[in-house]
Every structure is written in structure tokens, then in C-alpha cells.
VOPAGU-2260 file (C-alpha; in pm, 1 decimal, decimal comma):
REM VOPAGU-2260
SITE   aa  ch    i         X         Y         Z
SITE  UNK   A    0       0,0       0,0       0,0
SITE  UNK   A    1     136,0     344,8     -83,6
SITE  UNK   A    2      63,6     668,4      14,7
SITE  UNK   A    3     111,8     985,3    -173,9
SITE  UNK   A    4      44,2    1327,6    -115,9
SITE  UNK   A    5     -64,2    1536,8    -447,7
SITE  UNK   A    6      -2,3    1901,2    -593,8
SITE  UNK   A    7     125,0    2149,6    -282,9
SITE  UNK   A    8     328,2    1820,6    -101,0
SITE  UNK   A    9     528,6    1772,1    -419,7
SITE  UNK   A   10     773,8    1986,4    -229,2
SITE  UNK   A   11    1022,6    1900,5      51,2
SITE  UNK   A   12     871,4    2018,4     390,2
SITE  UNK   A   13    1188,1    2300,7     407,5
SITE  UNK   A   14     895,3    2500,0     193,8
SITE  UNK   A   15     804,9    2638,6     479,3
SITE  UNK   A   16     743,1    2967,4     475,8
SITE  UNK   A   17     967,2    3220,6     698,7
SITE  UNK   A   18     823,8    3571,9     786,4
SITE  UNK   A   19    1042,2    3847,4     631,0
SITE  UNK   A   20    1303,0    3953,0     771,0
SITE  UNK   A   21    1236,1    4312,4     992,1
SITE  UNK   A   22    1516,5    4476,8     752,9
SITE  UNK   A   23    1302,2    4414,1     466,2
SITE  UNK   A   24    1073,3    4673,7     489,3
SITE  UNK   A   25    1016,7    4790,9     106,7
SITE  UNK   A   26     812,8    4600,9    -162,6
SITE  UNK   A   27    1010,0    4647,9    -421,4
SITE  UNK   A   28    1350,5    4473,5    -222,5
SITE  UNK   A   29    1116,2    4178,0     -78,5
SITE  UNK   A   30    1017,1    4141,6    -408,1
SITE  UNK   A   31    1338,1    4120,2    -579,2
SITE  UNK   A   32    1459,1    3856,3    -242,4
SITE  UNK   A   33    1181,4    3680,5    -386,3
SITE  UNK   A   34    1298,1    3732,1    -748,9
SITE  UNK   A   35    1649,9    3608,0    -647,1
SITE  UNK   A   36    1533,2    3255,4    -463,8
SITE  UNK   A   37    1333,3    3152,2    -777,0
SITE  UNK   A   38    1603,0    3261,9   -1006,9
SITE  UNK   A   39    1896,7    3085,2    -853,9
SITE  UNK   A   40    1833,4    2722,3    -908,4
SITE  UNK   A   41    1758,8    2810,8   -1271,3
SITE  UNK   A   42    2042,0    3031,6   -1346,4
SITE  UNK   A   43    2294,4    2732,4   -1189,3
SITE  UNK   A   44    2075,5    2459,3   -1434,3
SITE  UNK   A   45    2134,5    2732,6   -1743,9
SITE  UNK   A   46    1745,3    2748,9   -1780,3
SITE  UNK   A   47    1643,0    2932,5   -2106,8
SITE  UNK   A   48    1309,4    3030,1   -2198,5
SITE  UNK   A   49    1143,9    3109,2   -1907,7
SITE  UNK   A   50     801,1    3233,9   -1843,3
SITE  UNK   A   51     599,9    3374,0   -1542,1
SITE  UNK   A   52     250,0    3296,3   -1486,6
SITE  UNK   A   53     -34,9    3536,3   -1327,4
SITE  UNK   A   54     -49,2    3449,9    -963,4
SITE  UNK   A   55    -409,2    3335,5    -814,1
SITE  UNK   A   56    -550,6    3442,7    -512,2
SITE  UNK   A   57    -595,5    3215,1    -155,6
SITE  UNK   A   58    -923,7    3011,1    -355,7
SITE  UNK   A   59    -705,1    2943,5    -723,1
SITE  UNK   A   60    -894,9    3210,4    -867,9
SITE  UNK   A   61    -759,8    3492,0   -1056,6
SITE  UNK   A   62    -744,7    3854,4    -973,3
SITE  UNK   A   63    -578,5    4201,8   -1055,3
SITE  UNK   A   64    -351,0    4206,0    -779,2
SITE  UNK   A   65    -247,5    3886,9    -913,6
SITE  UNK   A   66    -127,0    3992,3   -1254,1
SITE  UNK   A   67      30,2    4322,2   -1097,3
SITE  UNK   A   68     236,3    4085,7    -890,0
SITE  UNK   A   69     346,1    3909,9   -1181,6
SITE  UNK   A   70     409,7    4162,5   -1414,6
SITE  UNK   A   71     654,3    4325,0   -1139,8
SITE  UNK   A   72     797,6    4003,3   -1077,9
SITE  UNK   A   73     865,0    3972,8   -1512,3
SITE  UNK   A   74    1015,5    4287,9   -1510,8
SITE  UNK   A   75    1251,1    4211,4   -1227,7
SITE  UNK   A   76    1409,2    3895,2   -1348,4
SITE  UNK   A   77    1400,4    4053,2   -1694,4
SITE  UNK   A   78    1622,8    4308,0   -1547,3
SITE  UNK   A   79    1834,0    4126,1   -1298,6
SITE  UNK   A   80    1857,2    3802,0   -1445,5
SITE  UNK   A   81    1891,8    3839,1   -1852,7
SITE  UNK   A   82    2019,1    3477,2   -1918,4
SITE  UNK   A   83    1736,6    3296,0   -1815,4
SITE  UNK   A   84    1534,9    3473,6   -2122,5
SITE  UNK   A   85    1244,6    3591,7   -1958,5
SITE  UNK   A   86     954,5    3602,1   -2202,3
SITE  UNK   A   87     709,8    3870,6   -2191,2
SITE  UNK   A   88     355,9    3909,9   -2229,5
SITE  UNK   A   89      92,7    4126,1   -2161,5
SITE  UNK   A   90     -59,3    4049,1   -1722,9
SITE  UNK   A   91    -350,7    4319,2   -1812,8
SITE  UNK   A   92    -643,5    3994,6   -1851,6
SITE  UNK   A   93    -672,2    3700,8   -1699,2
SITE  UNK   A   94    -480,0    3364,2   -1888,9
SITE  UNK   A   95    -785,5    3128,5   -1732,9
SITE  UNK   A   96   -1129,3    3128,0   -1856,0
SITE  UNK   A   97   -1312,7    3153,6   -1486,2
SITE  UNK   A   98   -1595,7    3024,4   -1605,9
SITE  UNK   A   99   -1451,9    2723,7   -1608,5
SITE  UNK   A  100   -1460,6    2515,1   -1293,2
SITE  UNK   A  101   -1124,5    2367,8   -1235,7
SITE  UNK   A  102    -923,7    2196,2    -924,9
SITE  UNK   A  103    -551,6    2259,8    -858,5
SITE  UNK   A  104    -422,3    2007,5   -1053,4
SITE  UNK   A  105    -583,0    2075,6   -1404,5
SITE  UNK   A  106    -533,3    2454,3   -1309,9
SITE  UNK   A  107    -162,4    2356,3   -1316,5
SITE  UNK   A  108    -170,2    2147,4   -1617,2
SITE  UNK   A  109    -343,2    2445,6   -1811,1
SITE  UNK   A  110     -97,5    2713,6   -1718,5
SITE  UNK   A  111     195,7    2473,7   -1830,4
SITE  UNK   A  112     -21,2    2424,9   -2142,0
SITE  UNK   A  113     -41,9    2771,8   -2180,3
SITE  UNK   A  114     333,9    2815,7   -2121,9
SITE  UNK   A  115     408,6    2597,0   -2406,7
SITE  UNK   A  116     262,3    2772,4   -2642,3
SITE  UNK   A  117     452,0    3066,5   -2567,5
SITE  UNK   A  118     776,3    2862,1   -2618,8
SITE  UNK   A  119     868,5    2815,6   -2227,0
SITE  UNK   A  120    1056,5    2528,2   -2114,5
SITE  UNK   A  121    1010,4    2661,7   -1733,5
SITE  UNK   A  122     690,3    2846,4   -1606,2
SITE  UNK   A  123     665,3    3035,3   -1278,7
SITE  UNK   A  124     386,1    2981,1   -1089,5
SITE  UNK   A  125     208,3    3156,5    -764,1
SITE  UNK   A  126     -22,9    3260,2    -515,4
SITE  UNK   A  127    -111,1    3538,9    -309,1
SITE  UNK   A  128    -295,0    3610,9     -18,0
SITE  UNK   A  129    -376,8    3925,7     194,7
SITE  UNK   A  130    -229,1    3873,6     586,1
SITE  UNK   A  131    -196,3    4105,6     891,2
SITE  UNK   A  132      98,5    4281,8     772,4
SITE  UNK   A  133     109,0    4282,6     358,5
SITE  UNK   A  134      67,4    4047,6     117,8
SITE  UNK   A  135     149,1    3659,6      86,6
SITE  UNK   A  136     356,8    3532,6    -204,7
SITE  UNK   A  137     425,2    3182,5    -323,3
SITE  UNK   A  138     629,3    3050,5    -600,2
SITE  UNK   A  139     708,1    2777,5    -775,8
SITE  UNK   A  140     934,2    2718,2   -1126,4
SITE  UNK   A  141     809,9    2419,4   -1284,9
SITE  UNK   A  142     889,3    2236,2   -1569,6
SITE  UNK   A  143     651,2    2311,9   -1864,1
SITE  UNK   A  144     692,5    1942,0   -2015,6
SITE  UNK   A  145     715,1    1731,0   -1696,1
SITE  UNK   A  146     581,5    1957,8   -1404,4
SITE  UNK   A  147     867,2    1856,3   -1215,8
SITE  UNK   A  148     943,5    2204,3    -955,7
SITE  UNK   A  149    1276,9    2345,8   -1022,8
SITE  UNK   A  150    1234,7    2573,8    -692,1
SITE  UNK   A  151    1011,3    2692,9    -495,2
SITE  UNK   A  152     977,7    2977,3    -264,6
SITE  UNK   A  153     740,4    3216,2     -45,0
SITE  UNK   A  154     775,4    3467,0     223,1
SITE  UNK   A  155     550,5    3815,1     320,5
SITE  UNK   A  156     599,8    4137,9      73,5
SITE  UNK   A  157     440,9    4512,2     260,1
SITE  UNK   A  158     140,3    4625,0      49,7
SITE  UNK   A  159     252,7    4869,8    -226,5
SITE  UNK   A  160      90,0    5183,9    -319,1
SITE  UNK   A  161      -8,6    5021,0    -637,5
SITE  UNK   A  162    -169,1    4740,9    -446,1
SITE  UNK   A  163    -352,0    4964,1    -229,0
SITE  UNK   A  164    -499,9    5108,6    -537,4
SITE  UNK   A  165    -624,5    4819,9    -717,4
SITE  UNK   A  166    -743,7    4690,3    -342,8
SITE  UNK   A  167   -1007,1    4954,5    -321,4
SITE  UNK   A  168   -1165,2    4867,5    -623,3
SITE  UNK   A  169   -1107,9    4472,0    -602,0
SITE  UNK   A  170   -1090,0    4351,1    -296,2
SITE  UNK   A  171    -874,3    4004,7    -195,4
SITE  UNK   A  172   -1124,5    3761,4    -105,3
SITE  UNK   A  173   -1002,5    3544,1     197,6
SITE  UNK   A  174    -972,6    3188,2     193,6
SITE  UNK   A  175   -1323,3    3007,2     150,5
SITE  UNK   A  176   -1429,0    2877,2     522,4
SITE  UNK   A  177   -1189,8    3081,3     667,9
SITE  UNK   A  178    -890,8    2836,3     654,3
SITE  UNK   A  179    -577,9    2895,3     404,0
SITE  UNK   A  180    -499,9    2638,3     193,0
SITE  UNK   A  181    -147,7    2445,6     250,1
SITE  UNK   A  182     122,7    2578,6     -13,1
SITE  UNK   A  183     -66,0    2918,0    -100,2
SITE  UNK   A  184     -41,7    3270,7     -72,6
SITE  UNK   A  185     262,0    3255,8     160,6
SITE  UNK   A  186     156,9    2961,3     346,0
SITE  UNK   A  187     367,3    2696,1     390,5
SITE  UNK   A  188     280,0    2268,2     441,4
SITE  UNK   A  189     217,4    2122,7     754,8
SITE  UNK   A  190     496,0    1806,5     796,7
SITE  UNK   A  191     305,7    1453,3     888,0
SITE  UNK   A  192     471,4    1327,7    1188,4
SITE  UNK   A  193     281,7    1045,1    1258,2
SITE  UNK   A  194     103,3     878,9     949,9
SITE  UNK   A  195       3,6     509,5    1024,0
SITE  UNK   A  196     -78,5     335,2     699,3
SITE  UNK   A  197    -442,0     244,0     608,3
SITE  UNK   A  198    -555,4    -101,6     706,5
SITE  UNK   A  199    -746,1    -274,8     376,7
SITE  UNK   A  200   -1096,6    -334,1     394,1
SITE  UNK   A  201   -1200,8    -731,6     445,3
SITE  UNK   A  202   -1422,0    -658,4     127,8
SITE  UNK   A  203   -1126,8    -526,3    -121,0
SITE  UNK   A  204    -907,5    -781,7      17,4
SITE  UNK   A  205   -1105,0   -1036,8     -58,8
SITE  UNK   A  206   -1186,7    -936,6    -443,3
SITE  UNK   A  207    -802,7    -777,2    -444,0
SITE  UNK   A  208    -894,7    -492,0    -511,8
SITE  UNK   A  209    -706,2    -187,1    -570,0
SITE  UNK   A  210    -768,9     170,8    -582,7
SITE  UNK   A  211    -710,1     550,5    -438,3
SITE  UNK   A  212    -876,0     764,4    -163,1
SITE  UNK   A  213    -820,0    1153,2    -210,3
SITE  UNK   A  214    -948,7    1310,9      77,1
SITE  UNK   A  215    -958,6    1676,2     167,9
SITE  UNK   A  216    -823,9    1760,8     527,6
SITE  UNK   A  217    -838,1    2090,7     794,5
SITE  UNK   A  218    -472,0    2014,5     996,6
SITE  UNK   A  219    -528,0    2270,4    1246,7
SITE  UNK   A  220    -294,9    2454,3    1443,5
SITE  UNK   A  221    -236,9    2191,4    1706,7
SITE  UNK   A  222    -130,0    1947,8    1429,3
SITE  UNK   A  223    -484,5    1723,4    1405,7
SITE  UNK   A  224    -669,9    1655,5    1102,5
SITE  UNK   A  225   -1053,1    1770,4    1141,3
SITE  UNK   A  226   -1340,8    1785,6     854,3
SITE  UNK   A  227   -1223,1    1541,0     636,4
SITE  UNK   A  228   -1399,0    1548,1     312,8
SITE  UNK   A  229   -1417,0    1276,7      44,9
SITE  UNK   A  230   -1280,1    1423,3    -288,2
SITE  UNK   A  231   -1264,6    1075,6    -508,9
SITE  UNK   A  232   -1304,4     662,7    -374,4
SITE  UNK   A  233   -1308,0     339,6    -545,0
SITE  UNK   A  234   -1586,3     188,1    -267,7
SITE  UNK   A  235   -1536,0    -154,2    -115,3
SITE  UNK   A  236   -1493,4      41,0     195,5
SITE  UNK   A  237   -1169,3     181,1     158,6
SITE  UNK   A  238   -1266,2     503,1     163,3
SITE  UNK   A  239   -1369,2     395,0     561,1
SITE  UNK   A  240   -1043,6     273,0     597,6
SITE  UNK   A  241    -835,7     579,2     443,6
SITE  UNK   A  242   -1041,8     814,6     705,4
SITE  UNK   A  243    -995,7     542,0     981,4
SITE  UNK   A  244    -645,8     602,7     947,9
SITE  UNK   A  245    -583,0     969,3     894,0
SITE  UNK   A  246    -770,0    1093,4    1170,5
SITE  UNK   A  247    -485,4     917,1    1363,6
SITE  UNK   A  248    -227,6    1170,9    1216,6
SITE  UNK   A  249     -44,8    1390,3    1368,1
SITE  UNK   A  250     150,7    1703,3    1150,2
SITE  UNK   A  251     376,9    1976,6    1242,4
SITE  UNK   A  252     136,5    2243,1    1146,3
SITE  UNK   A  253     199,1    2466,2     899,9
SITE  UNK   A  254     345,7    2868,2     928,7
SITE  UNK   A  255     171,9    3161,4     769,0
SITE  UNK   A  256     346,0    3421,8     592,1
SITE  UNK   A  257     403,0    3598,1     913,6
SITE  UNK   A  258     569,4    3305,8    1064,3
SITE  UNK   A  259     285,6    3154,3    1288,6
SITE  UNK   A  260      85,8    2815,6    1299,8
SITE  UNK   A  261    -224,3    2828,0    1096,7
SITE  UNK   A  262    -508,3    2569,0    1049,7
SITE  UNK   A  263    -450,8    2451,0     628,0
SITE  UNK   A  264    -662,4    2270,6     386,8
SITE  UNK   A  265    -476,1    1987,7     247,5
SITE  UNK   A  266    -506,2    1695,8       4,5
SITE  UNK   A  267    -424,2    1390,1      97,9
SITE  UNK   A  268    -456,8    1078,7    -178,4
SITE  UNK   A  269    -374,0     737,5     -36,8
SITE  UNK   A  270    -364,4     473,1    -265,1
SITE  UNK   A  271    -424,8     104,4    -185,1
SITE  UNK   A  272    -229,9    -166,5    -348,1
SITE  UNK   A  273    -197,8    -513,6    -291,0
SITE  UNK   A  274     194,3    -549,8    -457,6
């Protein structure tokens, strides 16, 4: 039996996210720290061809302050970091059709779709989110063939002028339900601890059965799982078991971008196998 955790836990759990440092008190410097962790680990690999993507807010959904972010964050590695061939494009619309509903996943698959056809080998990704004292980021350089992440990174930016302004006419809506979800806007991933492996069900072991849970999860900020939500199951009462199991776990929770536990949503897919 294996267990795997999709989309934000493809990353190592040093993703956390660290508040910014007190010395850092000017958007456009935290912005080009930001700028330079992203940039690194592509610049040592001699990435060319490199494209970044409109951030989405806390709920995956698009939003101006969202394609300001990325169209400063363009022109700073176009500036700072020429060899990496930043390829630029117009942030002023929105690259997803939102009338489209679409989970994480396929929301990721589009943009390095969409990156493609611009002729990137390497898309940056984000998120943002509005906290107590500025503004959220999250970012992640992914492969536009394989999705593998180069890097990723995340910390808190102070809330521009420009952000201020496009605020009062478009405001950032929170997270849905009042809980962040786990590797956006700044957040970081909550670490599992203590993860003892699903027991099969009499039924699927009987039929050998096989198949994957994907449950949705609240890890709050004492490190327990709570509302667990069914996302996808195969029956034969695995889905009983996969729940049986994970409300067992214990997590290191995750930080927030200003450097404190916070309850996350998180996906969790365990997948059942009988080799």
C-alpha cells in the first residue's frame, strides 16, 4: 500500500514559509529577495526560456492584484537576471477562462499548457494572499513538459501603493471557510509526523482490489486533522479505511506568511495496493 500526497506536497517540507526579515521593509527589495530565490536554481541549471505565470488568489482564482504581482515580478528577473530569457507578455487579462470550474491540478496542467505555447521550457507559478501585515507570495518554477518544480519559494511582501490602489476597487477575497490552503499565498505545508498506513478493507481484500482515496483535510494549528472530506473513492470500503487512518495523524502544522501556525486545507490521496 502506498501513500502519496498530491499538488502542494510535491515539495520538501523546508517549503516552509519564513516571515520576512524586519530589515526588509520595502516592496520592491522583498520582491526582488523573492525574485532572487526563484532565479537561482535556474540560473545554476542554465534554464532558457522562461516564463511567469499570473499568480491566483488564496481560492485558485484569478485577480488584478495577481497579474500586478506578476508583471513586477517579469520585469525584475528581466532586469536582474537576462540569461534565463524571460519572455514577456501582456498580465492586463486574466490567462484562465473563470468560467470554467477547475481543481488545482488541471489549473496547473493548463498554465503549463499555456506556457508551451509561448515557447517556455520553465513556467513560474504563484499565489497570493492578503495577511496582517502585507501580502502573501508563493512561487514555484516548474517544468513546462514534466511539471517537475525546479524551486520553490514564499515569504511576506508590505502592500505597495499600487496594491492599495487596485485593493479599493477589487478587494482580496479570503480563503473560503476561513482556513488557508497548505502551499498558497505565503503559506507553507504542515509536515506529517505520525502517518500510520491504512488497514485494507475485508471486502477489497477479498476481491483484491485496488484503488485511491483523495481526501480533503483541515490540519489545524495543534497538528490534528478535522473535517475530512471525500474528494474521489473506489468503494469496497476503503474510503472507511483511508479516514480510519488519517484521523490518527499527527503534523507539524503549517506557518503563515508571518511566521505563525495556521489551520490549512490539504489533500491527501492514499492509494491502496496489494503489490
Amino acid at each position: 500500500m502506498a501513500l502519496a500526497l498530491p499538488l502542494v506536497f510535491v515539495w520538501p517540507s523546508s517549503a516552509q514559509i519564513s516571515a520576512a526579515p524586519s530589515a526588509v521593509n520595502d516592496f520592491d527589495a522583498a520582491l526582488g529577495q523573492l525574485a532572487f530565490q526563484i532565479a537561482g536554481p535556474l540560473e545554476k541549471d542554465k534554464v532558457k526560456r522562461v516564463i511567469v505565470a499570473d499568480l491566483l488568489d488564496a481560492n485558485g482564482r484569478s485577480h488584478p492584484v495577481g497579474r500586478f504581482l506578476a508583471d513586477k515580478l517579469s520585469s525584475v528577473l528581466l532586469r536582474e537576471y537576462p540569461t534565463l530569457e524571460i519572455i514577456s507578455f501582456s498580465h492586463s487579462q486574466s490567462i484562465l477562462d473563470e468560467s470554467i470550474a477547475r481543481d488545482d491540478e488541471q489549473t496547473l496542467q493548463e498554465t503549463q499548457k499555456w506556457a508551451r505555447e509561448h515557447g517556455a521550457k520553465v513556467v513560474i507559478t504563484g499565489s497570493f494572499s492578503k495577511a496582517a501585515e502585507g501580502i502573501g507570495i508563493s512561487l514555484a518554477a516548474i517544468k513546462t513538459d514534466s511539471g517537475q518544480a525546479y524551486a520553490q519559494t514564499g515569504r511576506l511582501v508590505p502592500i505597495s501603493e499600487e496594491i492599495n490602489a487596485i485593493v479599493s476597487t477589487a478587494p482580496i477575497a479570503p480563503p473560503k471557510a476561513g482556513v488557508a490552503r497548505a502551499g498558497f499565498g505565503g503559506v507553507g505545508l504542515p509536515v506529517c509526523v505520525h502517518c500510520p498506513i491504512p488497514k485494507y478493507s475485508a471486502k477489497a481484500r477479498a476481491a483484491k482490489y485496488q484503488g485511491t482515496v483523495v481526501l480533503e483535510v483541515e490540519v489545524t494549528t495543534e497538528g490534528t486533522v478535522a473535517n475530512i472530506v471525500i474528494i474521489k473513492g473506489p468503494g469496497m470500503g476503503l474510503e472507511e479505511k483511508a479516514i480510519e487512518a488519517v484521523k490518527r495523524w499527527r503534523f507539524r502544522p503549517a506557518l503563515g506568511p508571518d511566521g505563525h501556525a495556521v489551520a490549512t486545507i490539504v489533500p491527501i490521496k492514499v492509494s491502496f495496493s496489494l503489490y
